[in-house]
KOLTIVEX-397762 format. One record per residue (C-alpha): residue number from 1; residue in one letter; z, x, y. Coordinates in steps of 0.02 Angstrom, whole numbers, plus 50000, padded with zeros to 5 digits. Layout:
@num:NUM | residu:A | zz:Z | xx:X | yy:Y
...
***
This chain:
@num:1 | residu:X | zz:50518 | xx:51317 | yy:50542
@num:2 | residu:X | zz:50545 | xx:51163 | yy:50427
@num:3 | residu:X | zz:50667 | xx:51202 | yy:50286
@num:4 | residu:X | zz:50634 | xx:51124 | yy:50119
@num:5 | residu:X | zz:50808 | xx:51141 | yy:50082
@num:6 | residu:X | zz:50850 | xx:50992 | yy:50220
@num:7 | residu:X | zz:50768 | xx:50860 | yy:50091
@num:8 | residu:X | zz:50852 | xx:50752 | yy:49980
@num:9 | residu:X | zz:50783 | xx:50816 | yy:49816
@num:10 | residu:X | zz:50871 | xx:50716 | yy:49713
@num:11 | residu:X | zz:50826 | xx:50543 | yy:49806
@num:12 | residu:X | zz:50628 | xx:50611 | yy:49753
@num:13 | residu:X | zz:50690 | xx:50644 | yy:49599
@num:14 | residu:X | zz:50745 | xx:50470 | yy:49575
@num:15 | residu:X | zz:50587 | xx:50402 | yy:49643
@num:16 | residu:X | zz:50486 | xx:50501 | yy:49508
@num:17 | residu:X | zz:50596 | xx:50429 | yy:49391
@num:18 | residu:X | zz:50569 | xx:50236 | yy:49445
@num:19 | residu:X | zz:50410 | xx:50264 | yy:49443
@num:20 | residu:X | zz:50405 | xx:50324 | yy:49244
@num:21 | residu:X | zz:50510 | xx:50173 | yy:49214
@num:22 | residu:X | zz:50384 | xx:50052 | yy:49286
@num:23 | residu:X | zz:50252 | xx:50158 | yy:49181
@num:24 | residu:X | zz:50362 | xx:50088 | yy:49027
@num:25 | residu:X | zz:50390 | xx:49905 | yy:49092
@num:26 | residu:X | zz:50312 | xx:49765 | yy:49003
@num:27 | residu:X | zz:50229 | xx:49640 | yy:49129
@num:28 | residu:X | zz:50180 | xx:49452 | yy:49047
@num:29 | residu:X | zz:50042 | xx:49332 | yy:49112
@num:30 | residu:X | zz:50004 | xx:49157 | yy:49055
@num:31 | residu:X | zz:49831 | xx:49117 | yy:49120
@num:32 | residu:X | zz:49793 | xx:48941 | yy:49114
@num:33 | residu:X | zz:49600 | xx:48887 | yy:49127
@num:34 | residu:X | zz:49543 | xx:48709 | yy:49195
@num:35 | residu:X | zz:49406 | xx:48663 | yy:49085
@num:36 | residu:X | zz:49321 | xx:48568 | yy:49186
@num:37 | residu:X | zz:49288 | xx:48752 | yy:49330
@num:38 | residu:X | zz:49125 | xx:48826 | yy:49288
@num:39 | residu:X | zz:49098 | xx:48961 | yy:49171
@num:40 | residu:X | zz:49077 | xx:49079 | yy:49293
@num:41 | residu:X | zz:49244 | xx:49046 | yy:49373
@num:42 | residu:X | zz:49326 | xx:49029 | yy:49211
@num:43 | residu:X | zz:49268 | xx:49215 | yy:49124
@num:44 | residu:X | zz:49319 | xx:49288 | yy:49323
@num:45 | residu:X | zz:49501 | xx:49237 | yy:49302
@num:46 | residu:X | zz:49533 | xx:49268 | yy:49129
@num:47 | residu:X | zz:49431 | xx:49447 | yy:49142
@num:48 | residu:X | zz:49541 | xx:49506 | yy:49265
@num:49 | residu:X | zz:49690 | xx:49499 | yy:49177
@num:50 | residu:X | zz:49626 | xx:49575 | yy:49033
@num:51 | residu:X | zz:49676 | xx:49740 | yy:49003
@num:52 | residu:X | zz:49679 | xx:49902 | yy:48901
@num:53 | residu:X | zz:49833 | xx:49955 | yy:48969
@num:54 | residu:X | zz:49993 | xx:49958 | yy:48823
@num:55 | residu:X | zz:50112 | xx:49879 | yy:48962
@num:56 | residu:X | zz:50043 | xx:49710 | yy:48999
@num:57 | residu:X | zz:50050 | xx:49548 | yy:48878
@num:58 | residu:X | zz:49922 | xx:49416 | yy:48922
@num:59 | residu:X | zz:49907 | xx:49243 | yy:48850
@num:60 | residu:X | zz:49783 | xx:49112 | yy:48882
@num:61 | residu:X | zz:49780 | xx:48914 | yy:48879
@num:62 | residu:X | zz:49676 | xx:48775 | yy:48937
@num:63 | residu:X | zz:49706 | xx:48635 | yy:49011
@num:64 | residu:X | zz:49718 | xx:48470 | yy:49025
@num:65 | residu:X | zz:49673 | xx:48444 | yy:48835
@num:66 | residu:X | zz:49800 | xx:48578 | yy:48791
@num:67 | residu:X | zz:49964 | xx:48555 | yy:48748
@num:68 | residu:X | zz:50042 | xx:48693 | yy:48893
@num:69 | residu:X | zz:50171 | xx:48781 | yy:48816
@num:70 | residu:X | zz:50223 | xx:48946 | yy:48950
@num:71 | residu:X | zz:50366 | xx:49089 | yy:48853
@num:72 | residu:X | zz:50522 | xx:49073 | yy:48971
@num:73 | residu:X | zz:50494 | xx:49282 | yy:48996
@num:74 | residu:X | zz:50312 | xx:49280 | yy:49085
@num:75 | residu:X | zz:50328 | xx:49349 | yy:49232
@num:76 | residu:X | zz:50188 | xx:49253 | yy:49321
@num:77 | residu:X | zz:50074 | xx:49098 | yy:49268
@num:78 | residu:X | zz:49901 | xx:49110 | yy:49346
@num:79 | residu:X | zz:49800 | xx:48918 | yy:49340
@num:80 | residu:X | zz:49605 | xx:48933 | yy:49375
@num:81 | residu:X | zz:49598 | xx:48761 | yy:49431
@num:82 | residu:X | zz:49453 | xx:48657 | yy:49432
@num:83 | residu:X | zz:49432 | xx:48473 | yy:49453
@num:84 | residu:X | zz:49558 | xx:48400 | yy:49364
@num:85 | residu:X | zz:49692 | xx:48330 | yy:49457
@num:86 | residu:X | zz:49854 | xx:48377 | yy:49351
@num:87 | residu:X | zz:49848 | xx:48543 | yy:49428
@num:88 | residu:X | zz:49995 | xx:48523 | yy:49543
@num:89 | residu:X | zz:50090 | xx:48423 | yy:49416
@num:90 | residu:X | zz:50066 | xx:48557 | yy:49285
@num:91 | residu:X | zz:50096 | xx:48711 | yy:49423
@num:92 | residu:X | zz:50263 | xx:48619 | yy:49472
@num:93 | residu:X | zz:50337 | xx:48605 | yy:49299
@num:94 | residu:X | zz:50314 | xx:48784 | yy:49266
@num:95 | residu:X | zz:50377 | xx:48812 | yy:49436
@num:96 | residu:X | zz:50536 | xx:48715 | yy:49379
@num:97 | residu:X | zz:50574 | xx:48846 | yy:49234
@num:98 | residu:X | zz:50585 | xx:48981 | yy:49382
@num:99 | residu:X | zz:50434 | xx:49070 | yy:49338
@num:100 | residu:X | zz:50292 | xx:49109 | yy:49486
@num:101 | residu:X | zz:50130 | xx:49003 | yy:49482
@num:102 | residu:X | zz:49971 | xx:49070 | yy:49564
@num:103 | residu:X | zz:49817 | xx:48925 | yy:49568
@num:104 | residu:X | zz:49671 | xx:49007 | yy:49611
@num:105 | residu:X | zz:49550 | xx:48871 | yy:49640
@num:106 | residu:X | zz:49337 | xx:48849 | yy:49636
@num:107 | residu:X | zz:49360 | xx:48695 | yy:49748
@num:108 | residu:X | zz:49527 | xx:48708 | yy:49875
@num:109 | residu:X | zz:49524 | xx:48564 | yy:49975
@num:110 | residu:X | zz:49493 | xx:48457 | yy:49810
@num:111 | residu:X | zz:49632 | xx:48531 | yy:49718
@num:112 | residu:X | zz:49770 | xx:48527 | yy:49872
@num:113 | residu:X | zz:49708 | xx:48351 | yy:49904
@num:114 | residu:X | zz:49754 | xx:48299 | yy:49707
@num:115 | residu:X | zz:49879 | xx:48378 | yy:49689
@num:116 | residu:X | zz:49976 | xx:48260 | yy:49848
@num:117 | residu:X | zz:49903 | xx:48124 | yy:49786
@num:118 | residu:X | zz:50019 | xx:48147 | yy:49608
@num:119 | residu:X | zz:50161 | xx:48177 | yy:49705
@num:120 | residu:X | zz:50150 | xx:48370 | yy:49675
@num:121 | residu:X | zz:50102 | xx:48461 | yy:49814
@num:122 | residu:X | zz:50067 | xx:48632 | yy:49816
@num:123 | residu:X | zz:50178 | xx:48747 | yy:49883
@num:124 | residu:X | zz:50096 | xx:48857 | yy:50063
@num:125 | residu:X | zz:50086 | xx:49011 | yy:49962
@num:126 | residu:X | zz:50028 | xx:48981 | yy:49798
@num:127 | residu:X | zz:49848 | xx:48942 | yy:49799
@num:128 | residu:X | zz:49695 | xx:49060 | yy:49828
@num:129 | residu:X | zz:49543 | xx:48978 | yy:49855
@num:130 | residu:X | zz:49351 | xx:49008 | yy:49853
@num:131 | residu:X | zz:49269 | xx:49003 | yy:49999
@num:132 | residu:X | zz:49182 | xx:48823 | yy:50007
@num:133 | residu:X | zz:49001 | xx:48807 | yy:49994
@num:134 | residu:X | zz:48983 | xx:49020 | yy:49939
@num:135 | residu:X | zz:48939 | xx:49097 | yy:49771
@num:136 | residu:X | zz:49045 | xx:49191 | yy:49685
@num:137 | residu:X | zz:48970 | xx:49353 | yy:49717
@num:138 | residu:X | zz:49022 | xx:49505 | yy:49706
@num:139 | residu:X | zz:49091 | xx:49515 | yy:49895
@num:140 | residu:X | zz:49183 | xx:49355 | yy:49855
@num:141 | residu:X | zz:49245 | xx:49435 | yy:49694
@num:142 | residu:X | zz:49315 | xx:49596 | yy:49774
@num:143 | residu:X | zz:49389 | xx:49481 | yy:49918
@num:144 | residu:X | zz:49483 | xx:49353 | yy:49795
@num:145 | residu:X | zz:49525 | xx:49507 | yy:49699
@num:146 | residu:X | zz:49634 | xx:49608 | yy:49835
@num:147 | residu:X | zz:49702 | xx:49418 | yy:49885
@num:148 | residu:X | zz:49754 | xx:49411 | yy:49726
@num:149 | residu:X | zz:49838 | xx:49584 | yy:49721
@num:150 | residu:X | zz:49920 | xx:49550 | yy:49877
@num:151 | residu:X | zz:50004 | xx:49397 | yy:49836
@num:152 | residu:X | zz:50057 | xx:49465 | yy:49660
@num:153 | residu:X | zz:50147 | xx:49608 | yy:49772
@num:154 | residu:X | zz:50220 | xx:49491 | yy:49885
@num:155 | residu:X | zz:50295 | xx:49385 | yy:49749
@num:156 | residu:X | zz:50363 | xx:49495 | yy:49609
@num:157 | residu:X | zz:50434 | xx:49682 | yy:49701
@num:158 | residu:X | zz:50538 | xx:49699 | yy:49533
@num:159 | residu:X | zz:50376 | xx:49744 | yy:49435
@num:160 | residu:X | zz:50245 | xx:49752 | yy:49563
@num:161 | residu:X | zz:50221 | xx:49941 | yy:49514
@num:162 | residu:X | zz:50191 | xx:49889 | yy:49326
@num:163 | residu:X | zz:50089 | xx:49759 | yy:49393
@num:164 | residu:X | zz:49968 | xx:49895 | yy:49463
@num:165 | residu:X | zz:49965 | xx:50002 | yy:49306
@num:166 | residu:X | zz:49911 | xx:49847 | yy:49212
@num:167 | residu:X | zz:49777 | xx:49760 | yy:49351
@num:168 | residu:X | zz:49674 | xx:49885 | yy:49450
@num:169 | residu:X | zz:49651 | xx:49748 | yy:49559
@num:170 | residu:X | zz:49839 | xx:49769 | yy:49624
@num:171 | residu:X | zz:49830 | xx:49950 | yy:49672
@num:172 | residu:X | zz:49743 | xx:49949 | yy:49818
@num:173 | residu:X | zz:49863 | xx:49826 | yy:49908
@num:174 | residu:X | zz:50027 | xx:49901 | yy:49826
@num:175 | residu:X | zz:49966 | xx:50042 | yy:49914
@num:176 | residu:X | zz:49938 | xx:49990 | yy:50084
@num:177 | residu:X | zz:50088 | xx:49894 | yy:50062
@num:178 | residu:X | zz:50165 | xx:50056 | yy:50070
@num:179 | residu:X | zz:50089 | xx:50138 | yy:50189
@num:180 | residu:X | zz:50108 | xx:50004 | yy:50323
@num:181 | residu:X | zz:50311 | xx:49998 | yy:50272
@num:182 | residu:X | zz:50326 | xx:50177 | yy:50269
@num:183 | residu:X | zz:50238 | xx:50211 | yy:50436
@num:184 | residu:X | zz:50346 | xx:50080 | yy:50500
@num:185 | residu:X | zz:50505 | xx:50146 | yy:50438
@num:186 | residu:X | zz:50444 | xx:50338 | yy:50527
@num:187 | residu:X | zz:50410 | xx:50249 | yy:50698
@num:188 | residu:X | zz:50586 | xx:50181 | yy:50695
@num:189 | residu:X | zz:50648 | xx:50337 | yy:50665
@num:190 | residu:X | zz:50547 | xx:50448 | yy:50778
@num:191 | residu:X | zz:50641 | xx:50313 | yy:50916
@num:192 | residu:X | zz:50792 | xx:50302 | yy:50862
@num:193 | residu:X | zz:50842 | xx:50485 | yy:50787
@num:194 | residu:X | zz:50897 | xx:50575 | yy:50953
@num:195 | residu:X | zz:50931 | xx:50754 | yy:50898
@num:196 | residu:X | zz:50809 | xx:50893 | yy:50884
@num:197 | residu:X | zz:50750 | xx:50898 | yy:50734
@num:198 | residu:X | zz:50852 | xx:50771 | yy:50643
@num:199 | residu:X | zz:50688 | xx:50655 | yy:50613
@num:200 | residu:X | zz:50600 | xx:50771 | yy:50511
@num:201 | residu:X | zz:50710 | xx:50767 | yy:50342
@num:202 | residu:X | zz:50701 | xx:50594 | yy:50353
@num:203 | residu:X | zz:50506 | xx:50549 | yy:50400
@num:204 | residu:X | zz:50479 | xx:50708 | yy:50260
@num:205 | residu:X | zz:50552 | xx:50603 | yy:50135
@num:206 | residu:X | zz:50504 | xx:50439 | yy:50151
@num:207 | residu:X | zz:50292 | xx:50516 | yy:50169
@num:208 | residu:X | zz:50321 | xx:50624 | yy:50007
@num:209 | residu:X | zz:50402 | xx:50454 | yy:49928
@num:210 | residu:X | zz:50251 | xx:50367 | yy:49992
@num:211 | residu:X | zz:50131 | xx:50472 | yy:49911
@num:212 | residu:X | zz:50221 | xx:50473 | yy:49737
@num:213 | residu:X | zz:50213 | xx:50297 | yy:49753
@num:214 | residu:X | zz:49997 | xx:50282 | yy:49795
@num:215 | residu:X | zz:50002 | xx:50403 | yy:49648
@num:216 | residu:X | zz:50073 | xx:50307 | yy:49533
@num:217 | residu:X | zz:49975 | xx:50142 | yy:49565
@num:218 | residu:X | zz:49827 | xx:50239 | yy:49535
@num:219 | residu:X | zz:49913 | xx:50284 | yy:49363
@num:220 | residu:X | zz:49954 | xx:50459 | yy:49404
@num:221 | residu:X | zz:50085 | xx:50512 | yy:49271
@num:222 | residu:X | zz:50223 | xx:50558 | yy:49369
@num:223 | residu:X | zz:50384 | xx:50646 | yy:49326
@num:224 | residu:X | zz:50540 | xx:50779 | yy:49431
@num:225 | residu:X | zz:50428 | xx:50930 | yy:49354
@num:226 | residu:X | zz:50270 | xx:50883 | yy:49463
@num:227 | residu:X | zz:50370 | xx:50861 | yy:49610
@num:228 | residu:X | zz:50316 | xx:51017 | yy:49680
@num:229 | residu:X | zz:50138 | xx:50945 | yy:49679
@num:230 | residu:X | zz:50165 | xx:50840 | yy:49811
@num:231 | residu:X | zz:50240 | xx:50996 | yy:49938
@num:232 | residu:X | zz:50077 | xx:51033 | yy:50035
@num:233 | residu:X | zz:50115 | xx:50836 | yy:50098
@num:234 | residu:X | zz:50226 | xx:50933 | yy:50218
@num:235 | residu:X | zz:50130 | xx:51034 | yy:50292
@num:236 | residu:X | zz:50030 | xx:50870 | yy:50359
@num:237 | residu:X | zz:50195 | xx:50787 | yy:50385
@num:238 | residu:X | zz:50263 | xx:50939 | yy:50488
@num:239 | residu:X | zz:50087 | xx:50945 | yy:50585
@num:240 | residu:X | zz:50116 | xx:50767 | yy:50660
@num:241 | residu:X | zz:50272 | xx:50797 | yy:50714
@num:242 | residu:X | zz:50216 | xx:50959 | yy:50793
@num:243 | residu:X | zz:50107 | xx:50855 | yy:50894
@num:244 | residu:X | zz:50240 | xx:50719 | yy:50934
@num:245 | residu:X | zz:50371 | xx:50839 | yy:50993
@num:246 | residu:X | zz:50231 | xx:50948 | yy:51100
@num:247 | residu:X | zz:50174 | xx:50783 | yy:51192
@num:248 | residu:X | zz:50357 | xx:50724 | yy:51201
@num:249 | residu:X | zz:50405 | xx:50901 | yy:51280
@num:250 | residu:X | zz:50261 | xx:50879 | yy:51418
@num:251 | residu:X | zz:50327 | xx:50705 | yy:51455
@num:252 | residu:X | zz:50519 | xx:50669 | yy:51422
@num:253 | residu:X | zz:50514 | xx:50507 | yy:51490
@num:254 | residu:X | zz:50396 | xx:50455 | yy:51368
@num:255 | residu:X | zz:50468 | xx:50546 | yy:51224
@num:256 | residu:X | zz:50528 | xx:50381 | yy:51136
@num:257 | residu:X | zz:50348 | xx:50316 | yy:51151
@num:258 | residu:X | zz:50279 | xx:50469 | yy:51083
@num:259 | residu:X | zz:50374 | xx:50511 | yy:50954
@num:260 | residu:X | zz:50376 | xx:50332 | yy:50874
@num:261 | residu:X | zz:50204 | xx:50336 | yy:50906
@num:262 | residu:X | zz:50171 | xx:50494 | yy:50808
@num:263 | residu:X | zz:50290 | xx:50455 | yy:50661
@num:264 | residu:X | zz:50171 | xx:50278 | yy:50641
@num:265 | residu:X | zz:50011 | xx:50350 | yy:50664
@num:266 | residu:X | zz:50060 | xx:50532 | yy:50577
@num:267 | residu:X | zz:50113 | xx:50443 | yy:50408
@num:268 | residu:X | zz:49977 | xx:50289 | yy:50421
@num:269 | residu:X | zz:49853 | xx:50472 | yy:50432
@num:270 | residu:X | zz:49936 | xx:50532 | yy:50285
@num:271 | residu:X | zz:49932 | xx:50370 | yy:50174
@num:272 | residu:X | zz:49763 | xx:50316 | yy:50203
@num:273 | residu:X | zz:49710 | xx:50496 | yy:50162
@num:274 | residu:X | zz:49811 | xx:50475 | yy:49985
@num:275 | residu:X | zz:49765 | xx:50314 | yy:49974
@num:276 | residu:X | zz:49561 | xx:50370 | yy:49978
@num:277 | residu:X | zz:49582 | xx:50512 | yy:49876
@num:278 | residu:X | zz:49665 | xx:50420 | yy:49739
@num:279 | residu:X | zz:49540 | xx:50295 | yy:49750
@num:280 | residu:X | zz:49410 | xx:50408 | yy:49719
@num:281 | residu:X | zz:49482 | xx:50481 | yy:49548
@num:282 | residu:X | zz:49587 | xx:50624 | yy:49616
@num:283 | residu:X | zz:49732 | xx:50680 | yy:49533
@num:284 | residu:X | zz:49913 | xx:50728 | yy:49579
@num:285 | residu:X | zz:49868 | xx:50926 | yy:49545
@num:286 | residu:X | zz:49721 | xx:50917 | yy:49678
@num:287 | residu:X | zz:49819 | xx:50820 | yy:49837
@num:288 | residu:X | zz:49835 | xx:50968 | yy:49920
@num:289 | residu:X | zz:49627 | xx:50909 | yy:49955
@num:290 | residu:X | zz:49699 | xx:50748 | yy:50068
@num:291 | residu:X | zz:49760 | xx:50901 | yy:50196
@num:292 | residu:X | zz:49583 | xx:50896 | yy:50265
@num:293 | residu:X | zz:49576 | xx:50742 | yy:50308
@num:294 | residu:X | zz:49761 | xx:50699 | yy:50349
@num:295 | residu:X | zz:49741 | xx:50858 | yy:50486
@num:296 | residu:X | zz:49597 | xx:50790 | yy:50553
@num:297 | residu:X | zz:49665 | xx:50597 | yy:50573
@num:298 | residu:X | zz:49821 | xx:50683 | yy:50662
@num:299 | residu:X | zz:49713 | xx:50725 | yy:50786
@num:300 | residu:X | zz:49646 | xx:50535 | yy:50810
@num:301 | residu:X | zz:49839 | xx:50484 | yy:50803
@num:302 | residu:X | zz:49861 | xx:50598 | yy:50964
@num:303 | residu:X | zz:49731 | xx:50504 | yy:51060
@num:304 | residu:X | zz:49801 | xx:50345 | yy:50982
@num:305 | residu:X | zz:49987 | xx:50368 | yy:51055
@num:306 | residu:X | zz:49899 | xx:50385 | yy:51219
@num:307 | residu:X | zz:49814 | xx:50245 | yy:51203
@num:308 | residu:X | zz:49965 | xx:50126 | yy:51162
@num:309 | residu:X | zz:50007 | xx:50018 | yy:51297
@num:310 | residu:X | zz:50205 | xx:50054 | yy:51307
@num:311 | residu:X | zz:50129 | xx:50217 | yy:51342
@num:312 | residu:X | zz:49994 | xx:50187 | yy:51478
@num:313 | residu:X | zz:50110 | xx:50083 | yy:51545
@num:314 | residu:X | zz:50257 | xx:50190 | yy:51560
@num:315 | residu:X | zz:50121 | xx:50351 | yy:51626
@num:316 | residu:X | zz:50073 | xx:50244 | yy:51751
@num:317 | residu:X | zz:50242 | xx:50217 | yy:51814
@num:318 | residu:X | zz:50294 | xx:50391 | yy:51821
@num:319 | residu:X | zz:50141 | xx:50446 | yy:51942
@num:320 | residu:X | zz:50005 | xx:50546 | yy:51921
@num:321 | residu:X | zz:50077 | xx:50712 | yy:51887
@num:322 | residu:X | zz:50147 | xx:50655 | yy:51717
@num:323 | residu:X | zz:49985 | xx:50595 | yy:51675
@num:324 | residu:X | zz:49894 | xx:50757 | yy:51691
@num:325 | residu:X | zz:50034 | xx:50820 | yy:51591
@num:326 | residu:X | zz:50011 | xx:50698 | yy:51464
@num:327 | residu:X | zz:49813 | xx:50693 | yy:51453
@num:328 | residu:X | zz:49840 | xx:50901 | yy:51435
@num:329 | residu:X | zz:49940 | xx:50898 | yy:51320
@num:330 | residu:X | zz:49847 | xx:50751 | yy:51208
@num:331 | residu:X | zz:49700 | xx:50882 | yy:51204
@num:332 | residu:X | zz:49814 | xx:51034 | yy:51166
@num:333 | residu:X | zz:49895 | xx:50940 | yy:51035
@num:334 | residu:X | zz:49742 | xx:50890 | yy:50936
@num:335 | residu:X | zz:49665 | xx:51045 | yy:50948
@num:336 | residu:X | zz:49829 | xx:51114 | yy:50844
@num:337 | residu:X | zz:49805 | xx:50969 | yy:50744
@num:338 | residu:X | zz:49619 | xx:51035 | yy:50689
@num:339 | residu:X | zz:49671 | xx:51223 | yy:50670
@num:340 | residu:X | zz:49828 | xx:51169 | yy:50577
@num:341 | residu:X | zz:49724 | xx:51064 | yy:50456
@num:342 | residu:X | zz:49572 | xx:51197 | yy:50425
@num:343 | residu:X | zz:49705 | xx:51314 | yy:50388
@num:344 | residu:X | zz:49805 | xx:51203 | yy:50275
@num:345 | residu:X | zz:49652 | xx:51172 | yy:50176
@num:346 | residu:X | zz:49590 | xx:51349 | yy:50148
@num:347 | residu:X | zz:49782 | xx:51374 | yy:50084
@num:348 | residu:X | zz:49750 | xx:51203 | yy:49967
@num:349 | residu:X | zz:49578 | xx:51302 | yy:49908
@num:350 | residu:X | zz:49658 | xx:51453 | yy:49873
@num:351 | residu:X | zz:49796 | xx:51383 | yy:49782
@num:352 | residu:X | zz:49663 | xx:51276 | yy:49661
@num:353 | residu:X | zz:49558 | xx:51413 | yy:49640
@num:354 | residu:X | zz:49719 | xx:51521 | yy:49570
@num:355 | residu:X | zz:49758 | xx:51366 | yy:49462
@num:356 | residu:X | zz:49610 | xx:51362 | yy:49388
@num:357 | residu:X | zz:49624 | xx:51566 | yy:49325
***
């Protein structure tokens, strides 16, 4: 039986605590705006750095019959270039006072193209462009957006939590940011961490910390008391494991495969659960909800493991007894995985419906 006494309380503590500081930091943008880009392309920029929220500062110029004049403590300068051709002269200047430059252009090609011909070429990374020759629908709005999200995180992991309290547009990749680095971090583990056991403080941890942090990009406010919110996570982080150690004790051989497997595919389950409850206006007092889901994506993980091709590979190899074994005890483990997560819910249920009293 897991013991919550194995975890490193005060390392969640901590992370609770980061994440009320970030609630409190104070994140700058300068958005410059070519005059010559359409309207259109003009009120998208500017709009989506506009916001209610008490930790962001935004300022705006225009350019290139502006004087530019960018505060030495903004944190990032966004350009919504047009057709004028001082865009990479003006994006390296600011770039020479160390602060980030983002050009999101209407026309790409035209703007990369000026911008060597000044002697200021754009740097690899710094320019988002509009797909030539497409509106700017709403598709290509929501697809510029998350680009836009994901470079910020990319670019700035000081404040990229403040960033997402302040853009909405920056939660959704801060998030899967995290779930993709925390899944990886659990598959290394479930390799590398030999004894019995040992894995599951560890892989515990860094899901719950996970979690706290999809929370918090959604602005859930956060702090050590509503730690024990976030508990029923282990019951869906002790369920993949279950099912990683029962197909690793059918097939030792394969254990590595399997157990890395699981701790990728059990905490990618468990983050993309968060990750679509938050998105859908839950709250940190209702996660227990996500067990539903989580329990039933465990069961897809199972299948997934034996679908990896270290795995095939290595079942082949070992003949065709080990196989049975393996394809028996896929299907044993995900029907543990379903009972595990209907009972895990009705306990979530049960738990609301006595909160609610």
């Amino acid at each position: 039986m897991f013991d919550l006494k194995s975890l490193d309380i005060k390392s969640l503590i901590t992370e609770a605590i980061d994440i009320e500081k970030a609630r409190k930091t104070i994140v700058s943008v300068h958005v410059l705006i070519d005059e010559t880009a359409t309207p259109e392309f003009q009120v998208f920029v500017r709009s989506g750095f506009s916001s209610a929220s008490v930790n962001s500062r935004l300022t705006v110029g225009y350019y290139p019959t502006q004087d530019i004049s960018v505060m030495p403590d903004t944190d990032l300068v966004v350009m919504a270039a047009g057709e004028t051709a001082d865009t990479g002269r003006i994006a390296a200047t600011i770039r020479e006072a160390d602060i980030p430059v983002l050009v999101i252009a209407e026309h790409g090609n035209q703007v990369v193209k000026s911008a060597q011909a000044t002697g200021h070429p754009l740097p690899d990374d710094a320019l988002i462009s509009l797909p030539a020759g497409q509106p700017l629908d709403e598709d290509i709005k929501g697809s510029l957006a998350d680009s836009i999200g994901s470079w910020i995180i990319d670019h700035d992991h000081s404040k990229r939590l403040a960033f997402s309290l302040a853009y909405p547009f920056v939660r959704r990749p801060l998030a899967k940011d995290a779930i993709a680095a925390t899944s990886a971090q659990n598959a290394g583990i479930g390799v590398l961490v030999f004894i019995p056991g040992a894995d599951m403080p560890a892989m515990t941890l860094n899901q719950i910390k996970m979690v706290l942090q999809i929370a918090a990009a959604y602005g859930e406010p956060l702090d050590a008391n509503r730690l024990k919110e976030v508990v029923p996570v282990l019951a869906a982080a002790f369920l993949c494991r279950g099912i990683g150690r029962k197909l690793a004790g059918f097939i030792p051989a394969l254990g590595f495969v399997v157990k890395g497997g699981m701790g990728y595919f059990g905490t990618y389950a468990i983050g993309q659960a968060a990750l679509t409850y938050f998105e859908q206006g839950g709250d940190i007092a209702g996660l227990a909800g996500v067990m539903s889901q989580a329990g039933g994506a465990a069961s897809t993980a199972a299948m997934k493991v034996r679908n990896q091709r270290a795995y095939q590979v290595a079942s082949n190899a070992a003949g065709p007894v080990v196989r049975r074994a393996a394809s028996k005890a896929v299907g044993v483990a995900g029907d543990i995985a379903q009972d595990a997560a209907r009972g895990a819910m009705n306990n979530a249920k049960s738990r609301l419906r006595r909160k609610r009293k």
